[in-house]
N, C-alpha and C positions, 0 to 999 in steps of 0.2 A: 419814274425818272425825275419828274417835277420835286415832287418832297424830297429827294436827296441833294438836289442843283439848285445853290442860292441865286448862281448865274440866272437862271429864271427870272427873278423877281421883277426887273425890271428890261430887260435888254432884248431887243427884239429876238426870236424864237425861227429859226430856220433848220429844215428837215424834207429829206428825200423821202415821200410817201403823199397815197394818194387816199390812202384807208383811213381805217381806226386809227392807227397811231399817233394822226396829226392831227384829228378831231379830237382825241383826249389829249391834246397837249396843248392845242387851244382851249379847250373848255376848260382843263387844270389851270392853265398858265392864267386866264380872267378873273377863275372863281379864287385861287387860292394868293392871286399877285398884281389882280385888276393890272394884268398886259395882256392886250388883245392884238399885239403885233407879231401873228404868225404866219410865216411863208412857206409855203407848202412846193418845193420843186416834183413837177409828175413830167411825165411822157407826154409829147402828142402825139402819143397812141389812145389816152386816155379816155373815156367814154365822156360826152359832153354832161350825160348825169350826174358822173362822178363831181366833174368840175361845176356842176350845180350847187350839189349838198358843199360842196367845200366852200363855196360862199355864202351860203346860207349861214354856214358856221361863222363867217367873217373873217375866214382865209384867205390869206393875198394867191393866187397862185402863178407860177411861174413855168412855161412851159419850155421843154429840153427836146432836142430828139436823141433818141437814146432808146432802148429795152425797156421795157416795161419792168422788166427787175433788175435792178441793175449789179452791176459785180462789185461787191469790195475790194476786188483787187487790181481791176481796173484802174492804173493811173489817169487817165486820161475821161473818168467817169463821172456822172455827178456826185457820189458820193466822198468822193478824192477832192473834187474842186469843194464841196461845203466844208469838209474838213482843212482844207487849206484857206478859204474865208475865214473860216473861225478864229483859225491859230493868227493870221495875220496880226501883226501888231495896230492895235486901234479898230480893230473892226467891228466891235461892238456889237456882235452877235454872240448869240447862245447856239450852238448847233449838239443836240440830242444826241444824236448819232445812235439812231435804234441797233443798228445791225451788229453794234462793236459798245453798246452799252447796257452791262452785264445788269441796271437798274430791269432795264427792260425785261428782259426772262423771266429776274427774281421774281417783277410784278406778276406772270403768268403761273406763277407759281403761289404764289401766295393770293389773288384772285381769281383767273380766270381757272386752272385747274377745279379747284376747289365747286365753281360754281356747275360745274359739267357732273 
């Protein structure tokens, strides 16, 4: 998702996930664009481990109540409101958008298969 999103390069980095996905979008977005501004939206349902490793990473995180997974189709959800952060005009974020960004699969396809 990183190497096809110039957005990256510079603009703070925000995303609904509490896993991998937001650990390699930190560690990409530092190693490949020296920006270590990523916010991680989770649940508090979240395991206080989780929100451990995710600072260790040097993720900001932000806590929602909400599902632990949440629905895309949920108007009213976090992944509805970061997507309307984004689009805002002037908002000056990058929002990945794992769940509705076709970058993401490709990659599981082109790495993570492959490594299985």
């Amino acid at each position: 998702m990183i190497q096809n999103a110039h957005a990256a390069a510079k603009k703070p980095v925000v995303e609904a996930s509490s896993g991998s996905t937001v650990i390699s979008l930190a560690l990409g977005c530092c190693v490949m664009n020296q920006n270590d501004d990523v916010t991680a939206y989770v649940t508090n349902k979240t395991e206080i481990s989780r929100l451990q490793t995710l600072a260790f990473f040097g993720i900001k995180v932000k806590l929602y109540g909400g599902p632990a997974q949440p629905a895309i189709s949920d108007e009213r959800g976090i992944i509805n409101k970061i997507r309307r952060q984004a689009e805002a005009d002037g908002s000056g974020i990058w929002a990945p958008m794992q769940y509705e960004n076709e970058d993401n699969y490709k990659s599981h396809i082109r790495w993570t298969g492959p490594s299985f």
